[in-house]
C-alpha positions in Angstrom: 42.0 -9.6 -16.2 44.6 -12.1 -17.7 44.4 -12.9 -20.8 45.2 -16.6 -22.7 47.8 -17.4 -24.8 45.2 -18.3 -27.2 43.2 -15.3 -26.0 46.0 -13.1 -27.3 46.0 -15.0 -30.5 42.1 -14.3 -31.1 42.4 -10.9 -30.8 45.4 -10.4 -32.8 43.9 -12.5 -35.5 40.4 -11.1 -35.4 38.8 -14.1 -34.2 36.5 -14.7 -31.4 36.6 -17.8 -29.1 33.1 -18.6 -30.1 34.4 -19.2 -33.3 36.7 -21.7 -32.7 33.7 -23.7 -30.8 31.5 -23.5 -32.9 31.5 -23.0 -36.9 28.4 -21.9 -39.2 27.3 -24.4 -41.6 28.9 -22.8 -44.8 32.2 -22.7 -43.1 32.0 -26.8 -42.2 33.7 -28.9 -45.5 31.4 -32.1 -46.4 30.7 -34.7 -48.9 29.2 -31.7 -50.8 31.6 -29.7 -53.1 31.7 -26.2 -51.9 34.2 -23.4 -52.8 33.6 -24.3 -56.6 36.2 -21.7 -58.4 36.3 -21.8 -62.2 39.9 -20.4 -64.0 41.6 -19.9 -67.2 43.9 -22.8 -67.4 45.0 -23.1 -71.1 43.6 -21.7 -73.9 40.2 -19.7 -73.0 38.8 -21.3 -76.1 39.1 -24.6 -75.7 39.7 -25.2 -72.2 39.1 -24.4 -68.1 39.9 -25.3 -64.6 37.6 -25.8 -61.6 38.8 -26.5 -58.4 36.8 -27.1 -55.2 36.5 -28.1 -51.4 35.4 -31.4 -49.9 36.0 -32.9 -46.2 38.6 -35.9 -46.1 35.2 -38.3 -46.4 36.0 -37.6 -50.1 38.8 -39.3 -51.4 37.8 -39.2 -54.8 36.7 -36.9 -57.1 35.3 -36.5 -60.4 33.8 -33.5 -62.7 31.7 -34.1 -65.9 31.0 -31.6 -68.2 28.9 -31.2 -72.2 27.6 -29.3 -74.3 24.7 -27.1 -72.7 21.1 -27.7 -74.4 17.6 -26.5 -74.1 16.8 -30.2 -73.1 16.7 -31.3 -69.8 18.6 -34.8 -71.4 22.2 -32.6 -72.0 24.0 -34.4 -69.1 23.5 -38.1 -71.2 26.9 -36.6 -73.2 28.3 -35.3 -70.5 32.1 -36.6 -70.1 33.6 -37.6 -66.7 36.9 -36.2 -65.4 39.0 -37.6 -62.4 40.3 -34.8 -59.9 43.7 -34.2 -58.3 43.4 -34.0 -54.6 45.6 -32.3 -52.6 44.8 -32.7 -48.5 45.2 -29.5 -46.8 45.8 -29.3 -42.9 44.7 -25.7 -41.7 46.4 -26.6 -38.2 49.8 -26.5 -39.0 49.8 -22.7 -39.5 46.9 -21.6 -37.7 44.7 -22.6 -34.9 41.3 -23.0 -37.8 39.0 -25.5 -36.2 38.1 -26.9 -39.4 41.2 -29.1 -39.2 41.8 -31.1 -42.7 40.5 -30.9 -45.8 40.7 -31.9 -49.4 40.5 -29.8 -52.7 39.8 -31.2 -55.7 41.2 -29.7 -59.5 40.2 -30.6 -63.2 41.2 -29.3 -66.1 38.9 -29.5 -68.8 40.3 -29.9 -72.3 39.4 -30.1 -75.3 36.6 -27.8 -75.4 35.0 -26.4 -78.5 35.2 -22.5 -78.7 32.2 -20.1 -78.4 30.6 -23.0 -76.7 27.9 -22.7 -74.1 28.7 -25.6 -71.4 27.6 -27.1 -68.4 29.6 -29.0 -65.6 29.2 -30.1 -62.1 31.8 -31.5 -59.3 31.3 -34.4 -57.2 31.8 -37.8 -56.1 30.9 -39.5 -58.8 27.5 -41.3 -57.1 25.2 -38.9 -55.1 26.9 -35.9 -53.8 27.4 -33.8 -56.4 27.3 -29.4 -57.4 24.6 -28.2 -59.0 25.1 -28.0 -62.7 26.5 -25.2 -63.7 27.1 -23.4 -66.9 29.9 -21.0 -68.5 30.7 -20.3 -72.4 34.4 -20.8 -73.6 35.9 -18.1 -76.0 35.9 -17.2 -79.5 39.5 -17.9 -81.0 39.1 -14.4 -83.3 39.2 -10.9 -82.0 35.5 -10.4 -80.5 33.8 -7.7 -77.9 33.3 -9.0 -74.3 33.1 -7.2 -71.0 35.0 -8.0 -67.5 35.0 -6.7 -64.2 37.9 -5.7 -62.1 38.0 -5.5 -58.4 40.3 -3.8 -56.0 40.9 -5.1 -52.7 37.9 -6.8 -50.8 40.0 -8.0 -47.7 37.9 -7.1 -44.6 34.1 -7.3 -43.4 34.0 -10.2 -46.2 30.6 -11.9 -46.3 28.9 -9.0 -44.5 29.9 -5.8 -46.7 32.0 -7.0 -49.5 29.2 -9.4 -51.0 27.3 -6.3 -51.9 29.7 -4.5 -54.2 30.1 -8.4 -56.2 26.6 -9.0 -56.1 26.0 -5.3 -57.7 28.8 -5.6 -60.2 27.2 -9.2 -61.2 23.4 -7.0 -61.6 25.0 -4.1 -63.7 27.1 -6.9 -66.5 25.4 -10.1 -65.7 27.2 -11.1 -69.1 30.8 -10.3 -68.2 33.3 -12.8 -69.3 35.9 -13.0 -66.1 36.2 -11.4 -63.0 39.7 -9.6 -62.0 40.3 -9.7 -58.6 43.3 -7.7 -58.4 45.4 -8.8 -54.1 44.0 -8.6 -50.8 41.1 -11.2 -51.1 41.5 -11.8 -47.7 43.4 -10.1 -44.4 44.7 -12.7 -43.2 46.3 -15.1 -45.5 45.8 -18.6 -43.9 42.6 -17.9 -42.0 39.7 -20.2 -43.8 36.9 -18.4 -41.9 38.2 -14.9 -44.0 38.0 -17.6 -47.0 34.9 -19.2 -46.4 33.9 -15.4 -46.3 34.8 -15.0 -49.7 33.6 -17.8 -51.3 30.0 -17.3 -50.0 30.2 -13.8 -50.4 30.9 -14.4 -54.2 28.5 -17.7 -54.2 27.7 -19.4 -57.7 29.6 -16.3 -59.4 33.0 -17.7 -59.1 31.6 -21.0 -60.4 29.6 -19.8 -63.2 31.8 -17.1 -64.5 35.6 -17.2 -64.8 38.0 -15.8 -61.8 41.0 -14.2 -62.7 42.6 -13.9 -58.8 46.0 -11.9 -58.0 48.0 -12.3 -55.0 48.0 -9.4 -53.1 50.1 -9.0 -49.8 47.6 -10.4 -47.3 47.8 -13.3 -49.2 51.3 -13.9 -47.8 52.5 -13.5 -43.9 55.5 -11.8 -43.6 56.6 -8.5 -44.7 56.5 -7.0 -48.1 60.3 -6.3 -48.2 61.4 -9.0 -47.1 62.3 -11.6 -50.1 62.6 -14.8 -48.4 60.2 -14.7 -45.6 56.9 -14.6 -47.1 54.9 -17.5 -47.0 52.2 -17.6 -49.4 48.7 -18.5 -48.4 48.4 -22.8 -48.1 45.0 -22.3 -49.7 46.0 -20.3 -52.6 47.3 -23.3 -54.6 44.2 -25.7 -53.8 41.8 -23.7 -54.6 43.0 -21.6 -57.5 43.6 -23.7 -60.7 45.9 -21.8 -62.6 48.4 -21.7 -65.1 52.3 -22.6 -64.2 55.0 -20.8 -65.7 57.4 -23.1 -65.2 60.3 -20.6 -66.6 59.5 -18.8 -63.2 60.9 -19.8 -59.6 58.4 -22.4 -58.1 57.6 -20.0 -55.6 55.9 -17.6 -58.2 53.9 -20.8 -59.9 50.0 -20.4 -59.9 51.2 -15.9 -59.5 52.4 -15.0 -62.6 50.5 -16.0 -65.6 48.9 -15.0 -69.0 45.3 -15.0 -70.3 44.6 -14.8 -74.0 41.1 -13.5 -74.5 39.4 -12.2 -77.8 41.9 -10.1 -79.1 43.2 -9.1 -75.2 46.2 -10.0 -73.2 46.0 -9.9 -69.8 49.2 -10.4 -68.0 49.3 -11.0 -64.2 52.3 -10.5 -61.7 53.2 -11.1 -58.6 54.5 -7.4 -56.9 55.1 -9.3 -53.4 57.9 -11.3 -53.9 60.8 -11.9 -56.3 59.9 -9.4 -58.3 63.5 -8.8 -60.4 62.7 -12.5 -61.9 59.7 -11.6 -63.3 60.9 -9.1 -65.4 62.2 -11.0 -68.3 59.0 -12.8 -68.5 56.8 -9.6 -68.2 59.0 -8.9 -71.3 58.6 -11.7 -73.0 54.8 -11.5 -72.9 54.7 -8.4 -73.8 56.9 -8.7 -77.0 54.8 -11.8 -77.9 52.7 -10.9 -81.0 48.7 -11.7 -81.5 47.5 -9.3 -78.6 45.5 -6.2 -80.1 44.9 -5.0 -76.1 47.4 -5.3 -73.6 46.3 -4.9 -70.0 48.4 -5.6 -66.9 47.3 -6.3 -63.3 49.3 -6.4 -60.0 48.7 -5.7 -56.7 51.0 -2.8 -55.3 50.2 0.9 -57.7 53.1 2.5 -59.2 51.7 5.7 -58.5 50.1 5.4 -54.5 47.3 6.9 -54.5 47.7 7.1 -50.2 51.8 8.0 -51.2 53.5 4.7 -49.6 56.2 3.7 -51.6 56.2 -0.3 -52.4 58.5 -0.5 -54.9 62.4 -0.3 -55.0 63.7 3.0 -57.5 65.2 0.1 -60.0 62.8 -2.3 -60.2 59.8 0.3 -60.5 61.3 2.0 -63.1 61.9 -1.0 -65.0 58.7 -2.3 -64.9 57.4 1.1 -65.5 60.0 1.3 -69.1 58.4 -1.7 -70.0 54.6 -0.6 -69.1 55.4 2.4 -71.8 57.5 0.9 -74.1 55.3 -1.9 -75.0 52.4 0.2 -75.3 50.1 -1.4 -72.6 47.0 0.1 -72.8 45.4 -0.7 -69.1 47.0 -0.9 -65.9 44.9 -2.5 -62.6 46.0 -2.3 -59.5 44.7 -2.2 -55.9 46.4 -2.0 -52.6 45.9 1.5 -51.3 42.0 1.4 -50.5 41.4 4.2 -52.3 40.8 5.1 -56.1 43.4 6.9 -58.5 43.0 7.0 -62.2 45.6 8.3 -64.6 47.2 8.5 -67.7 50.8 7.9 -68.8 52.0 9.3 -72.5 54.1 8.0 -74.5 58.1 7.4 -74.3 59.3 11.2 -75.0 56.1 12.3 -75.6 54.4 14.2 -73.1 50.9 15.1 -74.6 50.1 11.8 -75.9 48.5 9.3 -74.5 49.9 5.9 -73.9 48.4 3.6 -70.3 45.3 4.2 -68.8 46.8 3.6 -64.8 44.1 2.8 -62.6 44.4 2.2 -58.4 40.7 0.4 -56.6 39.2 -0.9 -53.7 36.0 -3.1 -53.9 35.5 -3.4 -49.7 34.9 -1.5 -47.0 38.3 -0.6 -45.3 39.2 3.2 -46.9 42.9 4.9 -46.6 42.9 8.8 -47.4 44.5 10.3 -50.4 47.7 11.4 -50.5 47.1 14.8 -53.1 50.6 16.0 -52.3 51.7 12.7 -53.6 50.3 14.1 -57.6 53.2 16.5 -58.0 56.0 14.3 -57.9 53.7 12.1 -59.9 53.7 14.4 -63.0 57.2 14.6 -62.7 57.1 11.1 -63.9 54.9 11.7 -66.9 52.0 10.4 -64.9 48.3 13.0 -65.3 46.4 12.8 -62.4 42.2 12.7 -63.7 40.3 10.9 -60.8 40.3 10.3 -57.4 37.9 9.4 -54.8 37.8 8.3 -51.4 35.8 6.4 -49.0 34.2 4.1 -51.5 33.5 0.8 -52.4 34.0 0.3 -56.3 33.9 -1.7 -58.9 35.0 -1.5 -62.9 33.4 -3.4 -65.8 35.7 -2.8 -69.2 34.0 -3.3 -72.0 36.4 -4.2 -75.2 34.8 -3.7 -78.5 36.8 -3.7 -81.9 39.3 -0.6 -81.3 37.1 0.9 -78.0 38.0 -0.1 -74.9 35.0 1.1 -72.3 36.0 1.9 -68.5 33.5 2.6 -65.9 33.9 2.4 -62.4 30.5 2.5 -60.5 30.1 2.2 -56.7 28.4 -0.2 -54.5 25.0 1.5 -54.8 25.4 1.4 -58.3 26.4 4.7 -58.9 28.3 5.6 -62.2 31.5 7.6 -60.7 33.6 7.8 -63.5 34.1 6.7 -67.5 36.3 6.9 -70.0 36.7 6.1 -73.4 40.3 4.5 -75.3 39.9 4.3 -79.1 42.9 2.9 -80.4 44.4 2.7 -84.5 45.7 -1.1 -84.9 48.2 0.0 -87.6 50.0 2.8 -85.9 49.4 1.8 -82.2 48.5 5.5 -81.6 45.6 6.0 -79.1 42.6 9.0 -78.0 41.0 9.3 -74.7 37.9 10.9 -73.8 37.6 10.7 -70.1 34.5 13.9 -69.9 31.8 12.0 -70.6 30.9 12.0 -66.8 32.5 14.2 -64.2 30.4 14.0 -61.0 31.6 15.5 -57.9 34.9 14.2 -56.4 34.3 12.0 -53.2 36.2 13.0 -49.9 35.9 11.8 -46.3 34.5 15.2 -46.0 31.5 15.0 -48.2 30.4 11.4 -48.0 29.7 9.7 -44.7 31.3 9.2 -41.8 33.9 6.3 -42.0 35.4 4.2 -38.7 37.2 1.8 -39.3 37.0 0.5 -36.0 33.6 -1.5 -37.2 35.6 -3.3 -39.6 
């Protein structure tokens, strides 16, 4: 049998000819706002950015947002807000047969902090979003909870939704979501998006997404610098912060979120890496954090032993992990879960970064144990892994305890630990026995094929 030129196409992309005739309903942009994505944009206080998806029919756009009340009467204070639109054609770098499309972004300003709110998108007459409400933060030191998620990437809306939905059930009160690369396989593909979006549903608009561009957001090879295109749909729908110190093509990748005492600091480990470094610096050196956590998407210690990093920059972004005392690395990439310690500078039975490697969907690489030697070499204390699991981590931030958990799809608690930390002195305890269940292998969970994926 002969196959197409687009045949071929489908099959490498993943995508069947009956997709391209015919498109489900959630997948189809309208005068309806879909794809509603609320961001820290600004000050987590006072401030936050929604973006979301229209067809072209919508030229205009508006959000209005008050104060949330018991009363049905809130929205007669409500404020209105003008959008940016950008129009997005999904033909000119793949054959999507939802053609063009407009997103819509506000920023909302001027917020008052440790304020419950509620906001909608729209037109402005009759097609607007539900209402929908978030809380802005306190501007003092205060506990919260997030959850982090390694990669979701493949078998989206079918398997994927499960392990958000789950996470959602176990801290329904979280304050963001991490979403640490690999949101997607295919970076330009909106059916893989439209995936996502419902798979997540009113979470990302009701509670605060903080997304990280993994390598499948980007076509092109990981080592090479200059031919990497980054997803079209990654700017549109994500608004985010621009460092404007960084090279345009790292704007909306590398930014910093403030939050209650906690500094989250978010990199870009695909491209241009060397030019982030003074700026990782830079935040790090900045005073007013009493947390520092870092996310990107490639692990500096592979749980499956692929090597992603060149020696120099790795080691310098490694220096600068321990030298600055950062208490929690995220990471994702490998499909597989690794947590760690490192100790500090010159001191090998201390403790200094909790190191932590995830995946959230349903595609599984094997662990690389041989990998743990060369590992400790490095400083770096193997404690957990597991294999052939969907996870998910709520952290917990409470005065000087940090809370980890990492709990499966099911539910179930596979691992915890414990950072209490002295302000004054920076010095730091772990208790990481509080729950030591069996280890998970390919051999003693279930079967795994990747071919249904």
């Amino acid at each position: 049998m002969k196959l197409s030129m687009l045949s071929i196409f489908l099959l490498i992309m993943g995508t069947s000819s009956a997709h391209l005739t015919e498109l489900r309903h959630w997948e189809i942009a309208s005068r309806d706002p879909d794809r509603i994505y609320l961001t820290f944009n600004g000050d987590p206080a006072t401030s936050r950015g929604v973006a979301w998806r229209t067809s072209i029919k919508i030229e205009t756009a508006y959000a209005e947002i008050a104060p949330a009340l018991g009363a049905p009467g809130f929205d007669l204070a409500a404020r209105r807000c003008k959008a940016e639109t950008d129009v997005v054609n999904l033909n000119q770098v793949e054959e999507n047969t939802q053609k063009t499309v407009h997103f819509h972004q506000v920023l909302f300003t001027g917020l008052q902090p440790d304020t419950l709110y509620a906001y909608r998108v729209g037109d402005g007459d009759q097609r607007w979003s539900e209402w929908i409400q978030f809380r802005t933060a306190k501007q003092q030191p205060a506990p919260f909870s997030f959850i982090y998620f390694g990669d979701a990437q493949n078998d989206i809306l079918s398997r994927w939704s499960r392990t958000v939905r789950m996470a959602y059930q176990t801290v329904p009160d979280a304050a963001f979501m991490l979403h640490c690369g690999d949101l997607v396989d295919h970076a330009h593909n909106d059916n893989e998006w439209s995936q996502w979006f419902k798979a997540g549903g009113f979470l990302h608009a009701q509670i605060t997404g903080i997304p990280v561009l993994g390598n499948h957001e980007y076509v092109g090879s990981f080592r090479a610098q200059g031919e990497k295109t980054k997803s079209i749909l990654w700017n549109p729908q994500f608004n985010l912060p621009i460092e404007k110190s960084l090279p345009e093509s790292l704007h909306k990748t590398c930014y910093t979120v403030d939050y209650q005492g906690a500094r989250i600091i978010v990199l870009n480990s695909n491209k241009h890496q060397k030019e982030q470094t003074e700026w990782f610096k830079a935040q790090l050196e900045r005073p007013g954090a009493q947390w520092l956590i870092v996310a990107f998407h490639h692990p500096l210690f592979p749980p499956a032993g692929r090597v992603y990093f060149d020696d120099e920059l790795r080691n310098e972004w490694l220096q600068l992990i321990t030298r600055y005392n950062v208490d929690l690395l995220l990471q994702g990439h490998d499909h597989s879960y690794l947590r760690g310690t490192l100790p500090l500078i010159d001191q090998i039975d201390s403790f200094q970064t909790l190191v932590v490697t995830s995946v959230s969907g349903p595609k599984q690489y094997p662990s690389q144990t041989d990998s743990a030697e060369s590992f400790s070499e490095e400083g770096f204390n193997e404690d957990r892994r597991g294999e052939n699991g969907q996870f998910f981590q709520p952290i917990s931030i409470n005065g000087d305890t940090l809370t980890y958990r990492c709990y499966l799809a099911d539910g179930e608690l596979y691992d915890e630990v414990v950072i209490r930390k002295d302000f004054q002195t920076g010095k730091k305890t772990l208790q990481s026995d509080s729950y030591r269940g069996e280890e998970r292998t390919f051999k003693n969970t279930p079967e795994y094929n990747k071919a249904n994926l």
